[in-house]
TIRO-631163 format. One record per residue (C-alpha): residue in one letter; x, y, z. Coordinates in nm, 3 decimals, decimal comma. Layout:
  code       xx       yy       zz
     A        X        Y        Z
...
END
This chain:
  code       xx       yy       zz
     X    0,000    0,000    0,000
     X    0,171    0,359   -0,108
     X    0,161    0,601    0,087
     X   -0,083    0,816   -0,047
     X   -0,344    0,522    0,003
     X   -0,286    0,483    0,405
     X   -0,536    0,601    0,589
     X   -0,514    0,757    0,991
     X   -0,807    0,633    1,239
     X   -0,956    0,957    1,351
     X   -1,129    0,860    1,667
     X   -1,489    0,873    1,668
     X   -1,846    0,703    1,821
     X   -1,948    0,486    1,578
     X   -2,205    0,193    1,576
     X   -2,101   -0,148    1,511
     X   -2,329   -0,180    1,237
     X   -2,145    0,087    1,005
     X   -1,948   -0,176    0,802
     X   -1,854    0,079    0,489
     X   -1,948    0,412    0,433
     X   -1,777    0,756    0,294
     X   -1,801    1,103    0,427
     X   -1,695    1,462    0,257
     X   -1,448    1,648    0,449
     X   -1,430    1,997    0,601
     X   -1,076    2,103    0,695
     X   -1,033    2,392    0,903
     X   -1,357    2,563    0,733
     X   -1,287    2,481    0,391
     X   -1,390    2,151    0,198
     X   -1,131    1,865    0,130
     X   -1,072    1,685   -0,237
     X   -1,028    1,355   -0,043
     X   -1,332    1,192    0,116
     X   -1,345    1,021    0,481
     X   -1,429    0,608    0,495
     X   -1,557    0,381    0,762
     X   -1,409    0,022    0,783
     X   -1,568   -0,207    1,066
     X   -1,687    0,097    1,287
     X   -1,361    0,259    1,234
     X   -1,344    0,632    1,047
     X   -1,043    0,723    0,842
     X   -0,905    1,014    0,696
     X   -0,625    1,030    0,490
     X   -0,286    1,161    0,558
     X   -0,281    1,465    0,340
     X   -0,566    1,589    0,606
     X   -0,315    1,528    0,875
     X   -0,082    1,717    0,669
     X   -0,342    2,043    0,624
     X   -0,369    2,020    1,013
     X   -0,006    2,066    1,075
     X    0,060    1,672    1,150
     X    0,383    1,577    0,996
     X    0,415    1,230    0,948
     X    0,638    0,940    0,819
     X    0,628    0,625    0,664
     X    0,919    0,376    0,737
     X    0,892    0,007    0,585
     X    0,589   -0,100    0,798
     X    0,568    0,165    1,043
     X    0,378    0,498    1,025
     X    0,497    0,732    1,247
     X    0,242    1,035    1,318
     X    0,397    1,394    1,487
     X    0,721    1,517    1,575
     X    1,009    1,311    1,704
     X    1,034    1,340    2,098
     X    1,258    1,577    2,247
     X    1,598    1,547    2,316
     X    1,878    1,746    2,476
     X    2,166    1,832    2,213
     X    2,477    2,098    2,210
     X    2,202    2,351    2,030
     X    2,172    2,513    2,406
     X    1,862    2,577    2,628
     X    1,651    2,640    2,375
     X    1,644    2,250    2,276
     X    1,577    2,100    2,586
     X    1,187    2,010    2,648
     X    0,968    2,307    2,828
     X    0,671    2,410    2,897
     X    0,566    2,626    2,569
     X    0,327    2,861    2,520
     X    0,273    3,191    2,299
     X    0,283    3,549    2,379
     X   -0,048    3,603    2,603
     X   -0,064    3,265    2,720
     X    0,020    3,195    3,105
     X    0,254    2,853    3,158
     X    0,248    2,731    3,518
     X    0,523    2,478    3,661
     X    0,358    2,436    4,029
     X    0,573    2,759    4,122
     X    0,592    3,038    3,902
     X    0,330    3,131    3,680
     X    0,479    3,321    3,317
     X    0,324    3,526    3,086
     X    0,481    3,675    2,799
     X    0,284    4,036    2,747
     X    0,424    4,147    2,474
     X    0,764    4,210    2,230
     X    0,881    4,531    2,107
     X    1,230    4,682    1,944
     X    1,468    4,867    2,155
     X    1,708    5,123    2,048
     X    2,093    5,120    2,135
     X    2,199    5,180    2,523
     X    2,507    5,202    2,735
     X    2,768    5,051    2,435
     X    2,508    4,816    2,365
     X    2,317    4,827    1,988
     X    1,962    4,774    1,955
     X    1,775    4,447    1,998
     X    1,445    4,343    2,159
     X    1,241    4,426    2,514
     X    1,049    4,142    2,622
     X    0,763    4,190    2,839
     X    0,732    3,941    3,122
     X    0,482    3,883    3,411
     X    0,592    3,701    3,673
     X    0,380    3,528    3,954
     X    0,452    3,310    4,246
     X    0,181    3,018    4,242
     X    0,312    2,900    4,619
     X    0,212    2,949    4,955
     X    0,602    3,074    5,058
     X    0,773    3,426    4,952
     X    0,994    3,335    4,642
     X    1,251    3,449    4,392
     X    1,380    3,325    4,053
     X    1,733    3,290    4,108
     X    1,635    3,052    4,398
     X    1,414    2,840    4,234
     X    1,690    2,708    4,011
     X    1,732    2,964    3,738
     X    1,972    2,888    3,467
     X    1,939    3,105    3,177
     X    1,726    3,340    3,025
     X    1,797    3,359    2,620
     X    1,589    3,492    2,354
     X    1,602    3,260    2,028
     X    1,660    3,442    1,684
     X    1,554    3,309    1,350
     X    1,851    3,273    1,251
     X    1,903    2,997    1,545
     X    2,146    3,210    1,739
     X    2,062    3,330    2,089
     X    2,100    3,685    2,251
     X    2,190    3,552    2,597
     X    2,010    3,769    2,931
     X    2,322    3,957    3,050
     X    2,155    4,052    3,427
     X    2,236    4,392    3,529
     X    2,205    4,576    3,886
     X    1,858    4,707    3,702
     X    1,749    4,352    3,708
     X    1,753    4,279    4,050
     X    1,410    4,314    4,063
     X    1,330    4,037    3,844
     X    1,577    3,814    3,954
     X    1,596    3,829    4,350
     X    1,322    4,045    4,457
     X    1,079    3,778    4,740
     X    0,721    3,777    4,554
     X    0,460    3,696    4,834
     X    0,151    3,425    4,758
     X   -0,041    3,527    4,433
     X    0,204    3,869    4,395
     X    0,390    3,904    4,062
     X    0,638    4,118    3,911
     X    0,614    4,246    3,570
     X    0,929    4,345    3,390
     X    1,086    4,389    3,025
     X    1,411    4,182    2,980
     X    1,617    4,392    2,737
     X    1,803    4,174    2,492
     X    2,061    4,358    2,294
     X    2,302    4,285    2,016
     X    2,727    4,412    2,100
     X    2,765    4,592    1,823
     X    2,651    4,964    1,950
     X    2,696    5,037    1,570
     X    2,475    4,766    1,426
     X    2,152    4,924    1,243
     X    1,789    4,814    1,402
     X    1,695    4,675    1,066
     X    2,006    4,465    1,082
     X    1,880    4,272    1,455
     X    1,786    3,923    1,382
     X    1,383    3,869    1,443
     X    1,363    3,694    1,765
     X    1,129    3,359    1,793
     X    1,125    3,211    2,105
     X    1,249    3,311    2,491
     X    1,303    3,058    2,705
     X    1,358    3,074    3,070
     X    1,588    2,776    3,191
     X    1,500    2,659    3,526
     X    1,703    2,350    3,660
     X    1,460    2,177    4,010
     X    1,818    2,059    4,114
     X    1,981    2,388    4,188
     X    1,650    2,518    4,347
     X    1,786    2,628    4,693
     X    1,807    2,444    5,029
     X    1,660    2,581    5,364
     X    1,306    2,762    5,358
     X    1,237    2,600    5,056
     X    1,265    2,270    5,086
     X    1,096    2,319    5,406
     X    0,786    2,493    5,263
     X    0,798    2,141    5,047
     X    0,817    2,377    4,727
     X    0,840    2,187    4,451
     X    0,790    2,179    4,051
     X    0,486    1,970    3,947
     X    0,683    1,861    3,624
     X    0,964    1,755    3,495
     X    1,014    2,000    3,267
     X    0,934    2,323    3,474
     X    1,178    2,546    3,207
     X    0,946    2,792    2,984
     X    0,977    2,830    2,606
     X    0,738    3,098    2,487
     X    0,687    3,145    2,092
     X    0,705    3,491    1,950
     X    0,570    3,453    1,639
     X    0,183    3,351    1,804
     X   -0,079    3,468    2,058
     X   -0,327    3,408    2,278
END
């Protein structure tokens, strides 16, 4: 069987008794050339739908894979490791902190720094214990360009805020993280578009004493935030 021919099961409630029938397709608002066919109960769709839905998929010998590859960690930095990922006006929540990108704007040259990007963050702590980001493990905080380099967070005393101000239960901080290129002579147009920021937090440098104490603790694995750029909510 090609291909083209293979057909995804697309879960639905179907009686027994539909042995073989066809349906016409809708796809995202807008009709489909292919047509839908139950086989013993089961619908099917076929994988160019997938496709016009965003699902990549792959056919190896006998196995069909559907969706991405899992994630891995690999020398491409931070930004590859797996996160919790979101889009600008979404709020990700790791048990701790709660993150919401607000917004992304250009920013002009400063202090023999060129221009780059201000990133909008709000900050909240989701615990019942005063917190602050560099003691909950923080690692990095990078913004991703297109072109797959990084402007790395270089934390200044103006930061302090963000990074070791205590935020009591259900406060927040909200602060733009200035990401510039070295080059005070580089021209705005010439800043890379950025696509992603990603806030690194590692559970195993999170810091003894009052925390461990207050039993705060991550409610996933992957408590790290990757926000896309390029979407919103």
């Amino acid at each position: 069987m090609s291909k083209r021919t293979v057909f995804a099961l697309l879960a639905l409630a179907l009686t027994p008794a539909a042995v073989a029938q066809s349906y016409s397709l809708v796809v995202n608002g807008q009709p489909a050339p292919a047509r839908a066919i139950v086989v013993n109960g089961q619908t099917y769709v076929p994988l160019s739908t997938l496709k016009t839905l965003g699902i990549p998929s792959s056919l190896t010998g006998s196995t069909l894979t559907l969706g991405s590859a899992a994630p891995s960690t690999s020398p491409g930095g931070a930004n590859q490791r797996a996160s919790l990922e979101g889009c600008i006006g979404e709020t990700l929540f790791n048990g701790v902190w709660r993150m919401t990108v607000r917004k992304i704007v250009p920013i002009g040259a400063d202090v023999g720094l060129g221009p780059g990007w201000g990133v909008t963050v709000e900050l909240r702590n989701g615990t019942a214990t005063k917190l602050n980001l560099h003691d909950t493990g923080l690692e990095a905080i990078e913004l991703v360009g297109v072109d797959g380099n990084t402007f790395q967070f270089q934390e200044r005393a103006a930061d302090e805020p963000l990074i070791y101000k205590d935020v009591t239960q259900a406060g927040g901080i909200t602060y733009q993280l200035k990401f510039q290129v070295q080059d005070a002579r580089m021209p705005a147009a010439s800043v890379p578009a950025a696509t992603k920021l990603v806030v690194t937090l590692n559970p195993q440098k999170m810091t003894a004493g009052y925390l461990r104490a207050a039993r705060v603790a991550y409610t996933t694995p992957m408590p790290s935030f990757r926000v896309r750029l390029d979407c919103s909510k």
